[in-house]
PDB file of N, CA, C and O in Angstrom:
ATOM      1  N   UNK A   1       0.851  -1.171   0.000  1.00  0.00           N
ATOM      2  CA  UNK A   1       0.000   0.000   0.000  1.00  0.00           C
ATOM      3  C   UNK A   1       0.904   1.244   0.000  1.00  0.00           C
ATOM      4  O   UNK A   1       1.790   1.483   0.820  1.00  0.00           O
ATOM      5  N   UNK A   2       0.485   2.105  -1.203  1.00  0.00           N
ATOM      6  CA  UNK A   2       1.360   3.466  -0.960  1.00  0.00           C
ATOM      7  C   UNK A   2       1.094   4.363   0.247  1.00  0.00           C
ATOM      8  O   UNK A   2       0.148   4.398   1.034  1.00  0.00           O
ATOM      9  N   UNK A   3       2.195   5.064   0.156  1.00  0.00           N
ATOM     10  CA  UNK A   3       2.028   6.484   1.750  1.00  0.00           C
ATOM     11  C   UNK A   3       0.760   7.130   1.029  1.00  0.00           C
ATOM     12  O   UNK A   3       0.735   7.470  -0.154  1.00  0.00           O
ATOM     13  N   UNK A   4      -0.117   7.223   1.790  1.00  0.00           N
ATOM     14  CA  UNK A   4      -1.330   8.633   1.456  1.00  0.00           C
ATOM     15  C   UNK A   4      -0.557   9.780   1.943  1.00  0.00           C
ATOM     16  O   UNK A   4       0.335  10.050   2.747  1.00  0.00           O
ATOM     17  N   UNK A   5      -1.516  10.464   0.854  1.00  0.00           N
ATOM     18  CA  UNK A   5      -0.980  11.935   1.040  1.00  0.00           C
ATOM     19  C   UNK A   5      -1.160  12.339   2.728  1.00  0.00           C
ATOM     20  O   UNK A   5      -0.303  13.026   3.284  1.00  0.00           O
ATOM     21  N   UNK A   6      -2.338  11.841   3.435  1.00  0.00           N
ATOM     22  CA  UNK A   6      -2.766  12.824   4.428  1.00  0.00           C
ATOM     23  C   UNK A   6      -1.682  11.880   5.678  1.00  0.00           C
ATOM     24  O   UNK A   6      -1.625  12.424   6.781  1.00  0.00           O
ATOM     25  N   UNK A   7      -0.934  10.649   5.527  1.00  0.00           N
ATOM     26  CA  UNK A   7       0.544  10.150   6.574  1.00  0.00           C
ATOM     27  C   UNK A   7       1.386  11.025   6.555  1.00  0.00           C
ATOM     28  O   UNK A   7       2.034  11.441   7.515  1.00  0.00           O
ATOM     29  N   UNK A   8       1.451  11.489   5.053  1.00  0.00           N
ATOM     30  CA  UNK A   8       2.976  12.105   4.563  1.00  0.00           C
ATOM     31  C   UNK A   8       2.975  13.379   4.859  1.00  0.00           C
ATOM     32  O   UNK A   8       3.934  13.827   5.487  1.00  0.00           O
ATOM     33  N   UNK A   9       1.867  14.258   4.460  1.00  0.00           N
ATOM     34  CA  UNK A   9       1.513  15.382   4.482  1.00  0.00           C
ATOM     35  C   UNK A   9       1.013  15.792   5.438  1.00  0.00           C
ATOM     36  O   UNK A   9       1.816  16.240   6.257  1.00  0.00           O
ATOM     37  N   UNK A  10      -0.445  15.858   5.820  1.00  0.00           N
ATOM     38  CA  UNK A  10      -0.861  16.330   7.431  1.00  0.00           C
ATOM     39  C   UNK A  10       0.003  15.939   8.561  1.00  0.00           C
ATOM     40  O   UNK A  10       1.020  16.565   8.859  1.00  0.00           O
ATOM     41  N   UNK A  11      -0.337  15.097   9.062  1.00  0.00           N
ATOM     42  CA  UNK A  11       0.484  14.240   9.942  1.00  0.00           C
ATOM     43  C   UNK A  11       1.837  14.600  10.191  1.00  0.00           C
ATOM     44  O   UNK A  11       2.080  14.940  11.349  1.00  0.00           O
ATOM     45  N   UNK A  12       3.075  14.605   9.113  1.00  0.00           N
ATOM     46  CA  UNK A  12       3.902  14.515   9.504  1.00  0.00           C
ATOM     47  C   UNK A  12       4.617  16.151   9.055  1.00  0.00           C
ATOM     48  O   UNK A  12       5.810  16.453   9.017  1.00  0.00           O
ATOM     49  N   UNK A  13       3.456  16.980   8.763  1.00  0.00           N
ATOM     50  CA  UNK A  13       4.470  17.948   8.879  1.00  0.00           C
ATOM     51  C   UNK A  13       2.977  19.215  10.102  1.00  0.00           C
ATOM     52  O   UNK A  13       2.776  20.420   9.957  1.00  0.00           O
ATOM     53  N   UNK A  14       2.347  18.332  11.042  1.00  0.00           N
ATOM     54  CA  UNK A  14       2.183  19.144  12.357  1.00  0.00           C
ATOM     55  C   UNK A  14       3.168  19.101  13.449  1.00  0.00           C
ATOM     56  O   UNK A  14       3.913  18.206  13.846  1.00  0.00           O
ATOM     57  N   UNK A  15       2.888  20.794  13.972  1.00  0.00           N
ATOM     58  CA  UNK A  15       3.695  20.946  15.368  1.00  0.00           C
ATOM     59  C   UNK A  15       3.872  20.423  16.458  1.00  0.00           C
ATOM     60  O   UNK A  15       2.860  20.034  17.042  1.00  0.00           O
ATOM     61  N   UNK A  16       4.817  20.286  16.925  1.00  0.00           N
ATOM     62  CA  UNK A  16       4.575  19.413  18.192  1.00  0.00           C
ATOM     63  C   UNK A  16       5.693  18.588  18.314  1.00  0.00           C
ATOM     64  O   UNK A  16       6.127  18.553  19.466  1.00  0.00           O
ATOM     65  N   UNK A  17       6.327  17.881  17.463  1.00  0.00           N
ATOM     66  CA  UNK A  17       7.512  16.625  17.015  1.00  0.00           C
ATOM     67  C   UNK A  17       7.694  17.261  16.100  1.00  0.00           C
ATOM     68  O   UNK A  17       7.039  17.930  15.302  1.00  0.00           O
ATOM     69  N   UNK A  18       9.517  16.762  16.432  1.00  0.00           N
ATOM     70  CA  UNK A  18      10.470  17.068  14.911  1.00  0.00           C
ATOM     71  C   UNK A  18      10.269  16.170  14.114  1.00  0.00           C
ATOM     72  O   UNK A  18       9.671  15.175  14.524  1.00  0.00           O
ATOM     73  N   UNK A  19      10.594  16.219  13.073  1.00  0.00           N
ATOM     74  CA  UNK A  19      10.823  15.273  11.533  1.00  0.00           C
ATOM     75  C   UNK A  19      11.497  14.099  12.857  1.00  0.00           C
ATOM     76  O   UNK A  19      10.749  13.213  13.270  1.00  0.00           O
ATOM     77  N   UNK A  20      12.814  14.222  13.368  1.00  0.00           N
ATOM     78  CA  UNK A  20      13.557  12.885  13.413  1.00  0.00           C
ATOM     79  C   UNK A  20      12.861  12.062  14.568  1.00  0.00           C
ATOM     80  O   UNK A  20      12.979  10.841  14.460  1.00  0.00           O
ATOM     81  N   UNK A  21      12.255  12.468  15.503  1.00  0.00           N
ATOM     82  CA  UNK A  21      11.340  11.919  16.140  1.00  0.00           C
ATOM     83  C   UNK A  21      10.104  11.348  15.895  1.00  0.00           C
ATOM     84  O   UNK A  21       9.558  10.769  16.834  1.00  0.00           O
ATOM     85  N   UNK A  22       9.595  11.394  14.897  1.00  0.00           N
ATOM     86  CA  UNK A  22       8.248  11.328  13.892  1.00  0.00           C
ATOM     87  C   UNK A  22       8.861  10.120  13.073  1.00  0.00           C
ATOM     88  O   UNK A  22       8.155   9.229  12.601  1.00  0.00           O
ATOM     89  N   UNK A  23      10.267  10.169  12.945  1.00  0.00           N
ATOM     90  CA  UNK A  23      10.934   8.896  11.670  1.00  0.00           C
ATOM     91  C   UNK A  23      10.884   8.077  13.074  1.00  0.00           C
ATOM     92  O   UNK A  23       9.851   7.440  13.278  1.00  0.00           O
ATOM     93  N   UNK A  24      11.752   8.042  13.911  1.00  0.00           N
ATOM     94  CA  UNK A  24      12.427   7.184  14.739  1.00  0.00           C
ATOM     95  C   UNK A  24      10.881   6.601  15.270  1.00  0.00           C
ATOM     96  O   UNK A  24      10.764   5.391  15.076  1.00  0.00           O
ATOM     97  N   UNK A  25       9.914   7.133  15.781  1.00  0.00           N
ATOM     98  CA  UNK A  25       8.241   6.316  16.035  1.00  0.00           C
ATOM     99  C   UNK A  25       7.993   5.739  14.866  1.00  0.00           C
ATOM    100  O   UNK A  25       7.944   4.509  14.850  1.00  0.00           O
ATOM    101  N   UNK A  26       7.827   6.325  13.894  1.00  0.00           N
ATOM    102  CA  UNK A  26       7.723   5.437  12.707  1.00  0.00           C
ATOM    103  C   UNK A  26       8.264   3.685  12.614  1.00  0.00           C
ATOM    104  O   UNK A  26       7.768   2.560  12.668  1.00  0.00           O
ATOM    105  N   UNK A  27       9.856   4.472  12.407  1.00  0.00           N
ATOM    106  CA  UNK A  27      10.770   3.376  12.168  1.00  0.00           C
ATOM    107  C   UNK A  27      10.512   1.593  13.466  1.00  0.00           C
ATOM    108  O   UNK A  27      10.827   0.410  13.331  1.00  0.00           O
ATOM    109  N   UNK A  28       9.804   2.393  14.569  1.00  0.00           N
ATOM    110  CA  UNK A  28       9.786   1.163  15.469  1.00  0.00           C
ATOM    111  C   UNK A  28       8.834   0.566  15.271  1.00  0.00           C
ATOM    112  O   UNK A  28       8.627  -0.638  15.118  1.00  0.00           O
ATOM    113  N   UNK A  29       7.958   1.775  15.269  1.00  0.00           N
ATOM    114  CA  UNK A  29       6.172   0.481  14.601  1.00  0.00           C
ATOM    115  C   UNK A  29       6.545  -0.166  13.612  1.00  0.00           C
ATOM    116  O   UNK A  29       6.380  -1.383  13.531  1.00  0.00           O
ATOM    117  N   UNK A  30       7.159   0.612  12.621  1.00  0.00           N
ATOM    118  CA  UNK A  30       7.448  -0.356  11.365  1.00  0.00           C
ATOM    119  C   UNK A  30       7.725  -1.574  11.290  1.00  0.00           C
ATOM    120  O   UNK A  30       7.010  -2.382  10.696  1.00  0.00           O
ATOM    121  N   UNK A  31       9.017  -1.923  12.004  1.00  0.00           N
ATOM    122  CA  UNK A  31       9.781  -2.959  12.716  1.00  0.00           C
ATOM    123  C   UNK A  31       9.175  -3.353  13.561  1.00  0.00           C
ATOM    124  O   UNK A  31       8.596  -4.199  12.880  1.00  0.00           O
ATOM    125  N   UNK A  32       8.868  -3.459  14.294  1.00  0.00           N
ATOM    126  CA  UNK A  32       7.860  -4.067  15.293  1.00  0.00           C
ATOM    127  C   UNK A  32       7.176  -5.007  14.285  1.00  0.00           C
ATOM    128  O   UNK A  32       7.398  -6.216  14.226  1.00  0.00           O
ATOM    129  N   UNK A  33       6.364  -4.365  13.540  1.00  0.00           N
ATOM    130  CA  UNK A  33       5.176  -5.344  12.859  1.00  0.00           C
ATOM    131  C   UNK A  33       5.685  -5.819  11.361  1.00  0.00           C
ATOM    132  O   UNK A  33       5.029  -6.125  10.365  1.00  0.00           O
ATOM    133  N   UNK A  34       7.326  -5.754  11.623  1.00  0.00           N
ATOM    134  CA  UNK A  34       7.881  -6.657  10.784  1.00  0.00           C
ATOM    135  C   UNK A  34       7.373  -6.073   8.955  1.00  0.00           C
ATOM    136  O   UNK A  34       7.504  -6.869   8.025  1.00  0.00           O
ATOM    137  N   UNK A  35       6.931  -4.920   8.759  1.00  0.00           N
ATOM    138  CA  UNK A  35       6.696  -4.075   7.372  1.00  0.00           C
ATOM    139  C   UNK A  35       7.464  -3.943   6.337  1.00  0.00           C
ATOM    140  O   UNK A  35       7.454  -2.867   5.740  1.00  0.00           O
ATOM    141  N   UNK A  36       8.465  -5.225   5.810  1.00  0.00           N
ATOM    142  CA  UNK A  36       9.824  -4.678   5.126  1.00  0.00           C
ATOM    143  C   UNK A  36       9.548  -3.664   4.267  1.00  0.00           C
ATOM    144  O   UNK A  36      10.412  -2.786   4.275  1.00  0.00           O
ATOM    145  N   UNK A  37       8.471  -3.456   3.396  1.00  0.00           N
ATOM    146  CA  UNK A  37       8.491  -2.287   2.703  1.00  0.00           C
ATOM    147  C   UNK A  37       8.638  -0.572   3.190  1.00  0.00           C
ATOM    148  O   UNK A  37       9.118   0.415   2.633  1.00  0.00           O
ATOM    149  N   UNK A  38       7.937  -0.812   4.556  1.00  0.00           N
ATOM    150  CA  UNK A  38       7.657   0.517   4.869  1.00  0.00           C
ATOM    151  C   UNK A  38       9.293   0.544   6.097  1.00  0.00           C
ATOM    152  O   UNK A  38       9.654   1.619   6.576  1.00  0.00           O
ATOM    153  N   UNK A  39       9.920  -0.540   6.356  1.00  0.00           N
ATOM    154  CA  UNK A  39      10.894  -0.230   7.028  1.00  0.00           C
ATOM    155  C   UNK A  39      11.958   0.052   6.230  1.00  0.00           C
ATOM    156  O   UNK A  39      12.876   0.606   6.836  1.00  0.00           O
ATOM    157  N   UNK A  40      12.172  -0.178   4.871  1.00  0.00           N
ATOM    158  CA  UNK A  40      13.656  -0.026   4.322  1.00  0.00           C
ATOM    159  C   UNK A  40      13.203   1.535   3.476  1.00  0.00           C
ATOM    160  O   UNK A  40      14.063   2.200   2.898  1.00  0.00           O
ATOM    161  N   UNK A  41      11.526   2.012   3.534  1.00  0.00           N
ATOM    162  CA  UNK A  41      11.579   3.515   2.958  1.00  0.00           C
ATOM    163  C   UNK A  41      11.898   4.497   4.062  1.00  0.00           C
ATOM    164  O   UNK A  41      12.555   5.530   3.929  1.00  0.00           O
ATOM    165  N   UNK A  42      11.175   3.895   5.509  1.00  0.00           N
ATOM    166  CA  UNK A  42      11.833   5.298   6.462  1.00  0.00           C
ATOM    167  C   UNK A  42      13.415   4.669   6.658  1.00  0.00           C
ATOM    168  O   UNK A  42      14.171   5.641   6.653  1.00  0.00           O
ATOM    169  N   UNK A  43      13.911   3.861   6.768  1.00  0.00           N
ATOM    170  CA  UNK A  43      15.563   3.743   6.725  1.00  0.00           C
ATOM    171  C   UNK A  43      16.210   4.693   5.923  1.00  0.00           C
ATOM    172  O   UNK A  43      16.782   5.727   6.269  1.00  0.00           O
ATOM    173  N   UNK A  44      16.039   4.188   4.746  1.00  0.00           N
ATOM    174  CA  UNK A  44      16.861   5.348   3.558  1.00  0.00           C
ATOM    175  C   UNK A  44      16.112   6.648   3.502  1.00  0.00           C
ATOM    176  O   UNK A  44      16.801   7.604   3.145  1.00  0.00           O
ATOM    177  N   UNK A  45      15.241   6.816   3.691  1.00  0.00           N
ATOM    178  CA  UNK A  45      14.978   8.530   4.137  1.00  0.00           C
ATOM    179  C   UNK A  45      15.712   8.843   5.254  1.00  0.00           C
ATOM    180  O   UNK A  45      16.450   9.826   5.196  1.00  0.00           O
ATOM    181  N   UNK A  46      15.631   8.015   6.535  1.00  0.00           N
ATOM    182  CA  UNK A  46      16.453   8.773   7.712  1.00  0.00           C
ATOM    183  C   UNK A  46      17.916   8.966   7.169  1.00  0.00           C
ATOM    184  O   UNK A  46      18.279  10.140   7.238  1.00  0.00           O
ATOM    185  N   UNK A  47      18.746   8.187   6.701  1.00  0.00           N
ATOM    186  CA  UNK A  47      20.190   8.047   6.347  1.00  0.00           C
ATOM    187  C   UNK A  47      20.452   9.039   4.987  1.00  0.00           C
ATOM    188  O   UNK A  47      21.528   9.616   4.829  1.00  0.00           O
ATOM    189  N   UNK A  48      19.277   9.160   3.989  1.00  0.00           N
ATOM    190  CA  UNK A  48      19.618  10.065   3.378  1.00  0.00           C
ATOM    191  C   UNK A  48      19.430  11.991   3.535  1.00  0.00           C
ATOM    192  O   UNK A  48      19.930  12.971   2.983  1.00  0.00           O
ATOM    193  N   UNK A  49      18.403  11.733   4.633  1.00  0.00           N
ATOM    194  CA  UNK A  49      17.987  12.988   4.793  1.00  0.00           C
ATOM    195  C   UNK A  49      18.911  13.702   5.689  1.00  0.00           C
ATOM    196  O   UNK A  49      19.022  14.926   5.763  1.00  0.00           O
ATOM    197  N   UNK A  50      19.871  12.409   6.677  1.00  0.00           N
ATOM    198  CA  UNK A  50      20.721  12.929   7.749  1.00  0.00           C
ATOM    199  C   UNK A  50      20.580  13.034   8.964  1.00  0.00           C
ATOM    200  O   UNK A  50      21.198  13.689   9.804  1.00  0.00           O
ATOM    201  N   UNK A  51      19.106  11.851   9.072  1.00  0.00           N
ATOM    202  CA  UNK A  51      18.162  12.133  10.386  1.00  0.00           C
ATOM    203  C   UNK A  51      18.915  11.100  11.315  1.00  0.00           C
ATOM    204  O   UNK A  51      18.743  11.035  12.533  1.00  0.00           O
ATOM    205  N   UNK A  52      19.787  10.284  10.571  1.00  0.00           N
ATOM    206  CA  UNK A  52      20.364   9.102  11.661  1.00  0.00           C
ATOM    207  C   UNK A  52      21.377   9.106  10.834  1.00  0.00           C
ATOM    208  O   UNK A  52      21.390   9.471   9.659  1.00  0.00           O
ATOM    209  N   UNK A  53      22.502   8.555  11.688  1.00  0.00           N
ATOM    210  CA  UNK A  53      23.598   7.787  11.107  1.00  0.00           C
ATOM    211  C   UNK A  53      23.390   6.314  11.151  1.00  0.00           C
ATOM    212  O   UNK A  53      22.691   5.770  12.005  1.00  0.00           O
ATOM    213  N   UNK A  54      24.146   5.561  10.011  1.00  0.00           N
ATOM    214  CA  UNK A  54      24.055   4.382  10.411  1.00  0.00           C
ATOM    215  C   UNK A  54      24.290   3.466  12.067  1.00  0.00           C
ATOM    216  O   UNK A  54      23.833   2.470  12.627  1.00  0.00           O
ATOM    217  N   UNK A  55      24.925   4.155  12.236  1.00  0.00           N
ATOM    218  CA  UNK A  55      25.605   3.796  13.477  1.00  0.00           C
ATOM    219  C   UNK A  55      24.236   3.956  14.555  1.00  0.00           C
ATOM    220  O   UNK A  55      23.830   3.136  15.378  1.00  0.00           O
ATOM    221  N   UNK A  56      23.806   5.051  14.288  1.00  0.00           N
ATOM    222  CA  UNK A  56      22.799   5.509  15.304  1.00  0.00           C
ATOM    223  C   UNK A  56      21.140   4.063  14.918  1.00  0.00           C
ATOM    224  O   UNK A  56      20.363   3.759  15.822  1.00  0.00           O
ATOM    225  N   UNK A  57      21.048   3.597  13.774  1.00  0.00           N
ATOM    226  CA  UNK A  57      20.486   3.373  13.501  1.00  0.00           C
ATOM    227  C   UNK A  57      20.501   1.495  13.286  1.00  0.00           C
ATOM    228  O   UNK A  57      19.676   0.684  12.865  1.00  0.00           O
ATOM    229  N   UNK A  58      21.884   1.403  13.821  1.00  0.00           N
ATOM    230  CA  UNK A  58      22.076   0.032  14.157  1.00  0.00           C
ATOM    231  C   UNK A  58      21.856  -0.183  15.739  1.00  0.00           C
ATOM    232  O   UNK A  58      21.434  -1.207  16.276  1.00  0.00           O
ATOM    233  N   UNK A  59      22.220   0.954  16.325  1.00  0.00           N
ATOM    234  CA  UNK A  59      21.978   1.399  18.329  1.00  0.00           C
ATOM    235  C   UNK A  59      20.257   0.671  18.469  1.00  0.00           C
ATOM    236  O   UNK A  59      20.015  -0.309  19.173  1.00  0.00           O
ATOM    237  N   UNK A  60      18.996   1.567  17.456  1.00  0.00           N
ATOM    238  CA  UNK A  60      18.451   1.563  17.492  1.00  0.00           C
ATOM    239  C   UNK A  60      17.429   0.006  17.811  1.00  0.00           C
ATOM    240  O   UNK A  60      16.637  -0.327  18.693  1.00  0.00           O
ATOM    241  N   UNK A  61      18.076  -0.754  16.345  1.00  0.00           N
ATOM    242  CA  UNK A  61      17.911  -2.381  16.161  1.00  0.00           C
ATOM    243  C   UNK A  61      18.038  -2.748  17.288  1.00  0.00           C
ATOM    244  O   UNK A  61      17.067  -3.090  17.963  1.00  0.00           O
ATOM    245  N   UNK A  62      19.107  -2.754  17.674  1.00  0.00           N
ATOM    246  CA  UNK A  62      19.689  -3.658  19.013  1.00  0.00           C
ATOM    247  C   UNK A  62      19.041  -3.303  20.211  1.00  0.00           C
ATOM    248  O   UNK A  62      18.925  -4.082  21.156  1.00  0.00           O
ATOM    249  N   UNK A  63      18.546  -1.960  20.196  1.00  0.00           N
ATOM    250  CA  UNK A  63      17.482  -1.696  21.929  1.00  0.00           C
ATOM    251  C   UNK A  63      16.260  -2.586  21.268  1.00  0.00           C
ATOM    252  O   UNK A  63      15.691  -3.440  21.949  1.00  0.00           O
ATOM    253  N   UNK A  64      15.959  -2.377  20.141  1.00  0.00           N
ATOM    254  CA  UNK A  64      14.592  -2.836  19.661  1.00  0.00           C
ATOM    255  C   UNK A  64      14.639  -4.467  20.365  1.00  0.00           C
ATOM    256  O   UNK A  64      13.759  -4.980  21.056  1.00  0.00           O
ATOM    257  N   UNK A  65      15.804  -5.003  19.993  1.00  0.00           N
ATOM    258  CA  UNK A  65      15.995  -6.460  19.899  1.00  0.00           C
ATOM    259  C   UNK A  65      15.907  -6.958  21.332  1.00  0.00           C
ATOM    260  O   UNK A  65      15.553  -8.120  21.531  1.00  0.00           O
ATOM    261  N   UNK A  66      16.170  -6.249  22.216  1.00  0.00           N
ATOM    262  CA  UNK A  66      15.662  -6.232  23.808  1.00  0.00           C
ATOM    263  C   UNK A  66      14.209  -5.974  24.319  1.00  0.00           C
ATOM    264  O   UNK A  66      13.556  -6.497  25.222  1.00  0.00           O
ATOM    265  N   UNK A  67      13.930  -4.966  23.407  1.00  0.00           N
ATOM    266  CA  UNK A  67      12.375  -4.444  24.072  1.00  0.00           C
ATOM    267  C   UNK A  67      11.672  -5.095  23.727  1.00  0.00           C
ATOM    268  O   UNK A  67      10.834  -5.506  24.529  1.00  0.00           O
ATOM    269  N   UNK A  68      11.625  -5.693  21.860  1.00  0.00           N
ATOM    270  CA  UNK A  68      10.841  -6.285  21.096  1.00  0.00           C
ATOM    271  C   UNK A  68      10.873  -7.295  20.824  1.00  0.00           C
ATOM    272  O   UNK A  68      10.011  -7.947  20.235  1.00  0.00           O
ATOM    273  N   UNK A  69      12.215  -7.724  21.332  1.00  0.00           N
ATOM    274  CA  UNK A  69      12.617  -9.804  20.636  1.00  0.00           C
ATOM    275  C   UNK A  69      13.814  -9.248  19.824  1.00  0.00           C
ATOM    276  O   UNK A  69      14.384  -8.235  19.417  1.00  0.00           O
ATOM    277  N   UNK A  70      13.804 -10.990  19.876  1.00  0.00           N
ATOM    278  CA  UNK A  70      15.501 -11.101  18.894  1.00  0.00           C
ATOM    279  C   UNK A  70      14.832 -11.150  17.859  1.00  0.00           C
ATOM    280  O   UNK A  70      15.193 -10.044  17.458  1.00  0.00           O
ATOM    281  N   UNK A  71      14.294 -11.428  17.236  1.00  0.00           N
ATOM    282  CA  UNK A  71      13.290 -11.713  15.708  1.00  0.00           C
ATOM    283  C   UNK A  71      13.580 -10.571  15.344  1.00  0.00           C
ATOM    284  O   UNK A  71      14.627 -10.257  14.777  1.00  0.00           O
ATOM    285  N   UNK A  72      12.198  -9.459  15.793  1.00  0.00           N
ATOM    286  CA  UNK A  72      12.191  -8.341  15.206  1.00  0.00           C
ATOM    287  C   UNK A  72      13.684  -7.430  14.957  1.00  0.00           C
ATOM    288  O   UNK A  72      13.974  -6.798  13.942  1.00  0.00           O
ATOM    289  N   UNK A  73      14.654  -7.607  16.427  1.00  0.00           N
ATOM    290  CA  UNK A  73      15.893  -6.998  15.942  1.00  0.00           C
ATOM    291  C   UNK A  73      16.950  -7.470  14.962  1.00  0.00           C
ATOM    292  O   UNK A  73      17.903  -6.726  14.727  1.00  0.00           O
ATOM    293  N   UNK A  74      16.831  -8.873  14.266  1.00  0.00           N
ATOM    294  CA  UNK A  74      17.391  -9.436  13.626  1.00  0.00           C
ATOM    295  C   UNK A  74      16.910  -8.721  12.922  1.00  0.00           C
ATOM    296  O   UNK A  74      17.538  -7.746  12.508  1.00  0.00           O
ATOM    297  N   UNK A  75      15.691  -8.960  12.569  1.00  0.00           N
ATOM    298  CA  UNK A  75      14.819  -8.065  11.069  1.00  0.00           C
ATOM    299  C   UNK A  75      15.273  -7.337  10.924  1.00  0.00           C
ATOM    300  O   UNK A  75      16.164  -7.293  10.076  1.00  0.00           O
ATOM    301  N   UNK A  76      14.822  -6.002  11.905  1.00  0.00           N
ATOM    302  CA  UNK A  76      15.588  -4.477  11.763  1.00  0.00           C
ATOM    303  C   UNK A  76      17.150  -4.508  11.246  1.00  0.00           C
ATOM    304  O   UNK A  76      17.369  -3.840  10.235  1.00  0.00           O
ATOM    305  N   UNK A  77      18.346  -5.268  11.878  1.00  0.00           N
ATOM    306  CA  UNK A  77      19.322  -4.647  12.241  1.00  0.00           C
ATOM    307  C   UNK A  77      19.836  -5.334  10.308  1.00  0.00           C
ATOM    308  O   UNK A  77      20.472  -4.613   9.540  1.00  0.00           O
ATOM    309  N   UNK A  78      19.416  -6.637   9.960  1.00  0.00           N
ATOM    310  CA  UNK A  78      19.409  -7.267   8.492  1.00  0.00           C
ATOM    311  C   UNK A  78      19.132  -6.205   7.276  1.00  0.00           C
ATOM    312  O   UNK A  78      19.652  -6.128   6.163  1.00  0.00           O
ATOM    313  N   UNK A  79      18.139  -5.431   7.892  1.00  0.00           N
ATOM    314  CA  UNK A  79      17.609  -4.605   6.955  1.00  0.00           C
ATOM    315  C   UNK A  79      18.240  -2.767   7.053  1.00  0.00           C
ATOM    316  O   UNK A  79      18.264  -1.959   6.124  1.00  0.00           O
ATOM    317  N   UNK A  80      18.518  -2.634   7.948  1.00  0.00           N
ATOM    318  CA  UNK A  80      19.722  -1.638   8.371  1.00  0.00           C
ATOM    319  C   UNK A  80      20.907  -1.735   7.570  1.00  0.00           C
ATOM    320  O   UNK A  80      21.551  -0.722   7.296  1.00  0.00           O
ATOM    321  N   UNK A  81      21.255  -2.911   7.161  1.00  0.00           N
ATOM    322  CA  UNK A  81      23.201  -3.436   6.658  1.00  0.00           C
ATOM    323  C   UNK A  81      22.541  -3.659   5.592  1.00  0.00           C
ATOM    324  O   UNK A  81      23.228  -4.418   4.909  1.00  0.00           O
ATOM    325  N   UNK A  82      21.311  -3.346   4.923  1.00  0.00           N
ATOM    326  CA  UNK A  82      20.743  -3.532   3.484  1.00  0.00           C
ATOM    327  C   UNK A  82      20.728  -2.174   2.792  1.00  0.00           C
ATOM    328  O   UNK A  82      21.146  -1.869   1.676  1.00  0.00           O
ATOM    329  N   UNK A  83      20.250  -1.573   3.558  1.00  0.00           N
ATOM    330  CA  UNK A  83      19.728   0.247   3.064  1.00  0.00           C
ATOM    331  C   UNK A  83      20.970   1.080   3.317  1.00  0.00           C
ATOM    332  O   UNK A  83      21.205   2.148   2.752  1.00  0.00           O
ATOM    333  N   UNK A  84      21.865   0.399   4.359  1.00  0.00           N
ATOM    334  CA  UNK A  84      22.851   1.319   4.817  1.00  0.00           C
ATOM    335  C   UNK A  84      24.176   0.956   3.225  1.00  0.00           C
ATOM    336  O   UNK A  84      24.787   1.842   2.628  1.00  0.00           O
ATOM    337  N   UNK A  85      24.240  -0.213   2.998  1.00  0.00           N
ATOM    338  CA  UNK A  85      25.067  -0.641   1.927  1.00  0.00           C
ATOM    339  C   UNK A  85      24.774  -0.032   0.344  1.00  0.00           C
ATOM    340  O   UNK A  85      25.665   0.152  -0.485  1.00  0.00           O
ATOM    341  N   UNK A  86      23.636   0.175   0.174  1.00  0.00           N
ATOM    342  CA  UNK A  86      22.983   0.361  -0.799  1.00  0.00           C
ATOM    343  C   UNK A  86      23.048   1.990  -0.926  1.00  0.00           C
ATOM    344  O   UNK A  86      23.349   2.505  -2.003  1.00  0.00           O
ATOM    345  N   UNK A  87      22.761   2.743   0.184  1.00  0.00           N
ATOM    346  CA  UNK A  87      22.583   4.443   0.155  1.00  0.00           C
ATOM    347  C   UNK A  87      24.197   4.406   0.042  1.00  0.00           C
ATOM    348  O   UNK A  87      24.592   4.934  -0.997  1.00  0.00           O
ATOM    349  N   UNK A  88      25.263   3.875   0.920  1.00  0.00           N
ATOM    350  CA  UNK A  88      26.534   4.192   0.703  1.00  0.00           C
ATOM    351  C   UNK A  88      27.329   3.915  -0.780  1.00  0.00           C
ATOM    352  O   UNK A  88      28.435   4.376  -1.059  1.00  0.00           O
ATOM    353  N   UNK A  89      26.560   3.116  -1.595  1.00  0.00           N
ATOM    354  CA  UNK A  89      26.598   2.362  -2.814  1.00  0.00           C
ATOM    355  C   UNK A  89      27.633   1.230  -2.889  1.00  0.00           C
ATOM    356  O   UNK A  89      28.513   1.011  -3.722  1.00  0.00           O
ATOM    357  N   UNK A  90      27.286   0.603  -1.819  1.00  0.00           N
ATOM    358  CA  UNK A  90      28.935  -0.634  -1.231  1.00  0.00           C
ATOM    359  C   UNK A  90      29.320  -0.657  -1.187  1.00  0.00           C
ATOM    360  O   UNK A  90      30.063  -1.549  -1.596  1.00  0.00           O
ATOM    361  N   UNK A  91      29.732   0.798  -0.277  1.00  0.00           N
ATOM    362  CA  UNK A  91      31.329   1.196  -0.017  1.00  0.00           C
ATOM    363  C   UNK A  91      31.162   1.187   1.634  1.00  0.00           C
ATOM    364  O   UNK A  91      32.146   1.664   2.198  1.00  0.00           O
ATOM    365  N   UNK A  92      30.183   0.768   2.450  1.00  0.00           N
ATOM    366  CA  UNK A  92      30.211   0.349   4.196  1.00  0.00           C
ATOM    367  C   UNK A  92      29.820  -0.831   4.032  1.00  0.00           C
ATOM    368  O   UNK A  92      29.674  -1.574   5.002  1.00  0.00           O
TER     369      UNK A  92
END
């Protein structure tokens, strides 16, 4: 299912939360419910936009993988060393 306009648009550009806080909630529901599509588009938006570093965004996996299971942080952290390889163009 594509982003609707009114996720992308209303939603995420009201006051209240920054952009990188708005990705990083995102990014956990995402992962959480295991979404590969919608987790590897907020990945490479956060890493390309500058909202995370990889590094910050492997931190992330690994609390997940405590709070949420080893599953889901496997997922996440698999799919992290996917988007992160790919935005760097396989040069990390």
């Amino acid at each position: 299912m594509p982003p609707s306009r009114t996720s992308f648009g209303e939603v995420w550009s009201r006051p209240g939360l920054p952009t990188r806080d708005r990705r990083l909630i995102t990014l956990i529901i995402v992962t959480c419910h295991m979404q590969e599509a919608y987790v590897r588009l907020h990945l490479r938006a956060a890493l390309e936009n500058g909202e995370f570093t990889a590094d910050e965004l492997r931190e992330i996996m690994l609390h997940l993988a405590y709070y949420a299971g080893w599953p889901v942080g496997t997922f996440g952290s698999a799919m992290v060393e996917e988007i992160v390889h790919q935005v760097a163009g396989g040069s990390e």
